[in-house]
N, C-alpha and C positions, 0 to 999 in steps of 0.2 A: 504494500500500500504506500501512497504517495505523505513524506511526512506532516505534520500539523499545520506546519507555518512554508511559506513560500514567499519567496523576494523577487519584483519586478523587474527589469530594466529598461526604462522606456528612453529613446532616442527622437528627439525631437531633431530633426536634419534642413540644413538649406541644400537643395540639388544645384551643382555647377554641370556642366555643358558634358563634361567629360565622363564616359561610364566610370572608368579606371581608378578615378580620382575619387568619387561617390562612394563605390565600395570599400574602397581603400578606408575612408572615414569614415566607413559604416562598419568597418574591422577594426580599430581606433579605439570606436565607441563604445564597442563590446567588452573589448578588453579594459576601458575604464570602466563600464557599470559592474564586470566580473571582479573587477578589484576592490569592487567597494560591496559587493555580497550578492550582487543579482544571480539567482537560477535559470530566469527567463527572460528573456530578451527579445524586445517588439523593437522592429524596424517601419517607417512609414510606408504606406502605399507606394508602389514602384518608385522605389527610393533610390533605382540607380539610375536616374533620369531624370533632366527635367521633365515636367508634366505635358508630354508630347499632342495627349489631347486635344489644347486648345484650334488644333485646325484639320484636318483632313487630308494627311499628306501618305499617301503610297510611301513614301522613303520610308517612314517613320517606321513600317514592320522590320526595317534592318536591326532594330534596339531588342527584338524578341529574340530570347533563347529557350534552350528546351531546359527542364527540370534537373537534370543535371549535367548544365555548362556551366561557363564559367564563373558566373556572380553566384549562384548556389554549394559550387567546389570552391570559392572563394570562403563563404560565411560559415561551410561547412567545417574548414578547418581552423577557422575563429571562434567554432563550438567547440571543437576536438581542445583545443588548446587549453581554453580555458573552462570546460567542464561545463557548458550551460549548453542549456535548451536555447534554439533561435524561430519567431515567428517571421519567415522571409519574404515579404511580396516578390512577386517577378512577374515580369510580361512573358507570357509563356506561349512559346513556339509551340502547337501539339506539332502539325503537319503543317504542305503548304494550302493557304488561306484559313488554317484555324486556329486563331491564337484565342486567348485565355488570358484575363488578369487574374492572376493566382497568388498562390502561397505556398512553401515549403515550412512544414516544422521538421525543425532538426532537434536530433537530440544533442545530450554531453556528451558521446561519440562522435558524433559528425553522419551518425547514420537519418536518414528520412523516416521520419516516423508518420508524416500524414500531410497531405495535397490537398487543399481547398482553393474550387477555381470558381471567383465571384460569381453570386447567383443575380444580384439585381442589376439591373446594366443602365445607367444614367444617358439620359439626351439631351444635354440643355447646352445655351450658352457658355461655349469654352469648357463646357466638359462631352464631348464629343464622342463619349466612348464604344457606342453603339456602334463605331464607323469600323473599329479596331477589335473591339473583343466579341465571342461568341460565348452566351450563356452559360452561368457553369453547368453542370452535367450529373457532379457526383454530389448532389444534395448536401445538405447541414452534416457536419463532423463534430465530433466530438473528440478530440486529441488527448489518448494518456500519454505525460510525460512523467520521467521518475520522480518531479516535483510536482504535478497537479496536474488534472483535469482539464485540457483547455477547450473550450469554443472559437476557433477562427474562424473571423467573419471579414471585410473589408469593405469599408468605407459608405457606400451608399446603401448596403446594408443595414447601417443602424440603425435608418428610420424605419425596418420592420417589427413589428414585437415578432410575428410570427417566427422569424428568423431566427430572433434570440430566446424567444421558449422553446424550440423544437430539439437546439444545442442543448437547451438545460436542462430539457427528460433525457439526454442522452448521460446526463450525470458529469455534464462541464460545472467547474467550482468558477472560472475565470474567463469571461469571454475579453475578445482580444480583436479590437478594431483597426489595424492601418490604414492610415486616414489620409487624400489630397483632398483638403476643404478649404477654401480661401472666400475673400472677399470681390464683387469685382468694383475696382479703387473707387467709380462714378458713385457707386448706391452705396459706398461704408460710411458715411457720415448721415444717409437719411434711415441704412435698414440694417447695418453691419451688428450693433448691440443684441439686437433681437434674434438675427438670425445666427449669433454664435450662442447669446440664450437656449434656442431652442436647441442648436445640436448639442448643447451639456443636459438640456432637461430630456431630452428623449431617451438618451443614454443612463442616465442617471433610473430611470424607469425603470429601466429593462432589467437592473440591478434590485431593485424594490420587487419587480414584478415576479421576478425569478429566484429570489434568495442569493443573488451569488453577486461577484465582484465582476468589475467592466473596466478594462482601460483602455482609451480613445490614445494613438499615438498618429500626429500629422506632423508634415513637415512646415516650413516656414519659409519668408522669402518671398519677393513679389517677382516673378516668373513673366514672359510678355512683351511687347513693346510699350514703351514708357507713355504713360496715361491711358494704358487699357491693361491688357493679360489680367492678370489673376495676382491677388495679396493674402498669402496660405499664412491662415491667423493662426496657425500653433495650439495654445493652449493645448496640449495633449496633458490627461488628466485621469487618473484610479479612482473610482465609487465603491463604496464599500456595501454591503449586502441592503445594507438600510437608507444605503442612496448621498453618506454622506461623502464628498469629496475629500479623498486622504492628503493629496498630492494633485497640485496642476504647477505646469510652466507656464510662464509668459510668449512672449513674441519673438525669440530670438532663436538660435540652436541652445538646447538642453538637455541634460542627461534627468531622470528622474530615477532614483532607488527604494522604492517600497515594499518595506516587508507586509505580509497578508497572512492574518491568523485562519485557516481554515475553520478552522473550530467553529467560529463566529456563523457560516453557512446555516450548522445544525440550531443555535440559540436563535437567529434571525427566524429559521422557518419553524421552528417551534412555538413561537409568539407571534406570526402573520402567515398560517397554514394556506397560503395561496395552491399551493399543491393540493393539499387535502380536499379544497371546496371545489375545486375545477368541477364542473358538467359538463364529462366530455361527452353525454349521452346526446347533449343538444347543439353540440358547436359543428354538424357538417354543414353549414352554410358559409362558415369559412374556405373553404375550395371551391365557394362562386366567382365569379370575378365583380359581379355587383348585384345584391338584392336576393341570390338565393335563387334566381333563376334555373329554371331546369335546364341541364346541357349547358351553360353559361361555364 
């Protein structure tokens, strides 16, 4: 069994131009938070990259690798070294025309222990990624690592609850977000407060909703041509079972180190038995897509 207490590592990252150079301080990273006590180690959403998204470009599939190239045999042996578990985004090459924004978790060997290839796929303004990833495949995961239970999910994921309850009957202690969420620069002074509001309180939920802990890691850095692209507000942030915030960064690159009493899971849902009271006898209208329609 995985022990009592588990220590985070969360990497708040700016992405420069260069793969080589990203991972290189995304291996850095690791080995600071590993110095300072982390087991598990979150890297941002395709953290070896700027956030290619914002346009539509053919080239841009050159940035995809398969699951075990080079940025994965990079991080894997940044696990190996220093004994921790890593949650790795990657643009992932399956075949040609099928790529995947994914995840590798490594263990403290540097072996694969579980592959989650994002299931919600965003269309909006400068985040474009419809154009580049194909839906995930292998449904909701629940990763054991020798330190915990994890949920990886990423990024536009975590506006689903359904997403992160499905992880937490799978018996995840720790769901695990990598995160590209920014600002775009024109709306942060009329709507930027609120809409970083909402993505800590959605998250924050799903930690209440589910009994378990939740850490959001995004990078930072305004990404773009100057007075437009994208302003990646950071804040990557740990909730604790009962929703309170342990740990959040600011706006800048960040390491966060948080230790997490498992224990606490079992006290939390002994005093707010959300499990126990579920009706799953009346929730199939949840697989409608609106209103419970038949065939829908």
């Amino acid at each position: 069994m995985p022990p009592p207490t588990v220590t985070l590592g969360l990497v708040q990252m700016a992405m420069r131009p260069d793969k080589a150079s990203n991972v290189a301080r995304a291996c850095a990273a690791i080995a600071d938070v590993a110095r300072r006590g982390a087991d598990v180690v979150v890297l941002p959403e395709l953290f070896a990259s700027p956030y290619f998204c914002q346009v539509q470009d053919p080239g841009r599939f050159e940035l995809a690798e398969s699951v075990d190239g080079p940025t994965v045999e990079a991080i894997a042996a940044a696990a190996r070294e220093h004994g921790v578990a890593v949650i790795t985004p990657i643009f992932e090459r399956r075949a040609a025309g099928v790529y995947h924004n994914s995840l590798v978790v490594l263990g403290p060997a540097g072996g694969r222990l579980g592959l989650y290839r994002k299931m919600h796929i965003p269309d909006d303004p400068l985040y474009y990624e419809k154009y580049y990833f194909t839906p995930g495949d292998l449904g909701f995961v629940a990763v054991s690592t020798p330190f915990a239970k994890i949920g990886p999910l990423i990024c536009w994921d975590q506006w689903y609850p359904e997403a992160a309850r499905l992880v937490a009957l799978q018996g995840a202690q720790v769901l695990c977000y990598p995160t590209a969420i920014g600002w775009h620069p024109k709306e942060k002074a009329e709507f930027g407060a609120a809409q970083l509001a909402a993505w800590q309180i959605i998250q924050r939920s799903h930690a209440i909703a589910n009994g378990v802990y939740v850490a959001a890691v995004n990078r930072v850095g305004h990404e773009g041509p100057a007075g437009g692209g994208l302003e990646f507000w950071g804040h990557s942030f740990v909730a604790d079972p009962f929703g309170v915030v342990l740990a959040e960064a600011g706006e800048g690159e960040e390491t966060l180190v948080v230790p997490l009493d498992l224990a606490r899971l079992e006290d939390v849902r002994r005093n707010w038995p959300f499990f126990r009271d579920r009706r799953i006898d009346a929730y199939a209208g949840i697989a409608s897509r609106f209103g419970g329609e038949a065939g829908a």
